[in-house]
N, C-alpha and C positions, 0 to 999 in steps of 0.2 A: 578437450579445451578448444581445438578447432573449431567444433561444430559452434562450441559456445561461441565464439566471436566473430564468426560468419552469421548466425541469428542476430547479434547484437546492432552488427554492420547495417542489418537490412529493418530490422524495427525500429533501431534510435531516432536515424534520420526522416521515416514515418511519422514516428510521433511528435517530434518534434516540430517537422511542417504542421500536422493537426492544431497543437498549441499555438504558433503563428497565427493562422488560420480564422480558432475562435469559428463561433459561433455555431450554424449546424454542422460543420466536419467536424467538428471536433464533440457536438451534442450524439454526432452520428457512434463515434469512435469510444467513447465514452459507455454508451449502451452496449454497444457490443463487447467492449471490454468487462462489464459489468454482468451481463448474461455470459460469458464462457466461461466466466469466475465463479459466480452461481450452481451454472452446470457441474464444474468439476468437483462442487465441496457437496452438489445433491447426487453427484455418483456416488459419492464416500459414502454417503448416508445411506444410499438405499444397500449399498455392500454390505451394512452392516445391519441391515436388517426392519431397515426406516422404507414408509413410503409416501416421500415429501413428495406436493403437490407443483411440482415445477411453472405451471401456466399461473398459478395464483404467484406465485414467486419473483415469475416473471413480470406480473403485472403491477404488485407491488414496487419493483424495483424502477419498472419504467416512469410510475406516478412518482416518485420522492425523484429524478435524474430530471423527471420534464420539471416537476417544481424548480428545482436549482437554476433552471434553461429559461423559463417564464420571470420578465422584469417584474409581473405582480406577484411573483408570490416568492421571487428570490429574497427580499428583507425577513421572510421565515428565518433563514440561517445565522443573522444576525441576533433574532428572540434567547429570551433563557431558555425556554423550552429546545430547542433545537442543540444548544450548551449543555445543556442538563442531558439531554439523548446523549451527545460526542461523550461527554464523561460517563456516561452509565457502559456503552457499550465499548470503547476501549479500557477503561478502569476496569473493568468485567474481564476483560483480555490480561490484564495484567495480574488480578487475583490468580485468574484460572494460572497462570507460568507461576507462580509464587507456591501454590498449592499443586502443581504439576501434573492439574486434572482438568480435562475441558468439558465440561455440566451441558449438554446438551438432554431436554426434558424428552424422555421417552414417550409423550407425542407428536406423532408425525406432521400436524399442521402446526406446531409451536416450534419445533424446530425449524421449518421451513421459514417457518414468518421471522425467526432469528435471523438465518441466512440471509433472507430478504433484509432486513434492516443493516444488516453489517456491512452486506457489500454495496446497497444502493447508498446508503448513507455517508460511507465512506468515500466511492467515487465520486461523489457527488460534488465535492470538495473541488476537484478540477476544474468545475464550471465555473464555477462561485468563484473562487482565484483570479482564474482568466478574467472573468467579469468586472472585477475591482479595481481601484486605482492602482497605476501599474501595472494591472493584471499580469498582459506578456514577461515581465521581467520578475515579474515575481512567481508566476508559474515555474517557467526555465529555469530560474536556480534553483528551485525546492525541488525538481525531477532531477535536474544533474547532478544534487546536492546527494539527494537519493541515490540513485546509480553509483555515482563516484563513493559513498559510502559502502556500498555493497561491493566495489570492486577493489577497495582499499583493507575492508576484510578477509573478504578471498586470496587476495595477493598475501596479506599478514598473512595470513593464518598459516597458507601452504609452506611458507619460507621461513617463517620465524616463529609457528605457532609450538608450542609443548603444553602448553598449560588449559586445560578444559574451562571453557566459562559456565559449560549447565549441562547436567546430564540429560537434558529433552534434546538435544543435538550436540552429540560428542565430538564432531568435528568444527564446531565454531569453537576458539579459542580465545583467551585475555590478551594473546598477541594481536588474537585479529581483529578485536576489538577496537584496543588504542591506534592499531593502524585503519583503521574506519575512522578513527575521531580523528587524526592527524593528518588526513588525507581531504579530509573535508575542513579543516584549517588555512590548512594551503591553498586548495584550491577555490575557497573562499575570498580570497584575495584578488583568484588569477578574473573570479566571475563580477564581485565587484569594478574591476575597473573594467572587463569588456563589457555589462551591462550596465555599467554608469549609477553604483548603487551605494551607498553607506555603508561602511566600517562595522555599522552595530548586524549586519549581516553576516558576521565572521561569529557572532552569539548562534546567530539562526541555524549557520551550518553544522555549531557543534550538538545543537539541539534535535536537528536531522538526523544524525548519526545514532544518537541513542536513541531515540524513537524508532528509529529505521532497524535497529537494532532487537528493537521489542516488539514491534510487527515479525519482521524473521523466526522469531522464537516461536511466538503464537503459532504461525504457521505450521511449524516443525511438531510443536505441542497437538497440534491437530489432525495436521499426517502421521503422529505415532499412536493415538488412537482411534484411528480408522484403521492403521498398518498399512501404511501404504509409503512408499520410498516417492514420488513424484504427485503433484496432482494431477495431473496429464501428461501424457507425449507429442502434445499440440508443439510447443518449442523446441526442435531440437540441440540437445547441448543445456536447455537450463530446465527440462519439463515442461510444468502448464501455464497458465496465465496467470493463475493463482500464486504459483511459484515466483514471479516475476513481480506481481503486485502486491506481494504481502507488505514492502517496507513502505509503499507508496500510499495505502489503505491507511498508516499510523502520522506519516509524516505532515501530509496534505490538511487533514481537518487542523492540527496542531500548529503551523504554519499559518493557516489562513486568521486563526486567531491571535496568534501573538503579533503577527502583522496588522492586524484591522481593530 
C-alpha cells in the first residue's frame, strides 16, 4: 500500500500540470501514455503466442492522437462515424465481460490493428476534452472523478467488502462498488464548487463510477486471459500503465459526449 501512494504522490501531481498545460505537453504525455499501454497489452499477445506488429501499431496510434491534437481534423470526433467507432469498441468491451470471453482474432495484424484502435482512440479523448469549452475543468473532474472512483472502491472493498461483484475479478466487490459511486457523489460536490461547475455534474460523477467500473473489468477480463496478474511492473505498488489507465480509457470518451 505504501509503494501504492508514494507512485500515486508522484504521477498525480504530473499529470495533472500536463492537463493545465494543454497543448503539446500534454499531446506529448498523451502518446506516451498511449504507446506503453500498447506495448504492455502487445507483450500479452505475443506471450500467448501472437506476433503483433508493434511499429504498425505504433503508427496507427500516433495518426488517430495527432488527429485529435490538429484544429483540422479535430471536428472528426464530433462526426457519427467517430460515435459509431466509441460505441462499437467499448459496447464490444462490454459484450466481451457479459460473456466472460475477450475474442481477440487469431490474426496477428487484426489483433494489432484492435489494440491500435482501442488505446489510440480511447486516449485520444484527453485532447479533445482539454480542447473544448471548458476544457481545463472539464478534463480535471472527469480524471479526479476517475481516480477518486478507483480509490473509493479500493477503500470499500478492503473494509467493507464480502460480497463478489464478478468472477473475472474476485476481489472487486458490491461493497466496493457502491463505495465508488458514493465517493464520487461527494466529492462531486466538493469539485463543483472549487471548479465553479453545475450541480448536473454530480449525474456525471456518478456516471464516472460505473463506467470506470466497467473499463476495470475489461481490464481484469483481459489480464485473465493472457494470465497474467499485472500488465507491467512499470508502477510500482499499482503495475502498468494499462493498470492505471483502464477506467480512464471508458470514462473520457463517454464524458466528453455527454458534455458536448
Amino acid at each position: 500500500m505504501l509503494k501504492r501512494i508514494l507512485t500515486a504522490l508522484v504521477i498525480a501531481p504530473a499529470a495533472i500540470v500536463m492537463m493545465a498545460l494543454g497543448g503539446v505537453p500534454l499531446l506529448v504525455i498523451i502518446l506516451l501514455t498511449s504507446f506503453l499501454t500498447a506495448q504492455e497489452i502487445y507483450v500479452m499477445l505475443a506471450q500467448n503466442g501472437y506476433s503483433p506488429n508493434t511499429f504498425v501499431g505504433y503508427l496507427l496510434i500516433s495518426g488517430i492522437i495527432f488527429s485529435a491534437f490538429a484544429h483540422e481534423t479535430r471536428p472528426l470526433w464530433d462526426t457519427l462515424g467517430m460515435k459509431a467507432l466509441v460505441v462499437v469498441v467499448l459496447g464490444g468491451a462490454v459484450v466481451e465481460i457479459v460473456h466472460k470471453k475477450v475474442w481477440f482474432s487469431h490474426n496477428s495484424w487484426l489483433a494489432t490493428l484492435r489494440v491500435a484502435v482501442f488505446v489510440g482512440v480511447t486516449f485520444s479523448f484527453y485532447i479533445v476534452l482539454r480542447s473544448g469549452t471548458h476544457g481545463l475543468r472539464n478534463v480535471l473532474f472527469c480524471t479526479l472523478m476517475t481516480w477518486l472512483a478507483d480509490i473509493g472502491a479500493l477503500v470499500g472493498g478492503r473494509y467493507f467488502g464480502n460480497h463478489p461483484l464478478s468472477e473475472i475479478s474476485p476481489k472487486k466487490t458490491v461493497e466496493g462498488s457502491a463505495a465508488s459511486i458514493l465517493t464520487c457523489i461527494v466529492f462531486s460536490f466538493v469539485l463543483i464548487w472549487l471548479l465553479g461547475l453545475t450541480w448536473h455534474y454530480v449525474f456525471l460523477g456518478v456516471i464516472i463510477s460505473i463506467v470506470g467500473q466497467i473499463g476495470d473489468l475489461h481490464e481484469s477480463l483481459t489480464k485473465r486471459a493472457f494470465k497474467v496478474k499485472d500488465s507491467s511492473s512499470l508502477l510500482p505498488g499499482h503495475g502498468g500503465i494499462y493498470d492505471r489507465g483502464d477506467s480512464a480509457m471508458f470514462t473520457l470518451p463517454v464524458s466528453y459526449y455527454l458534455l458536448n
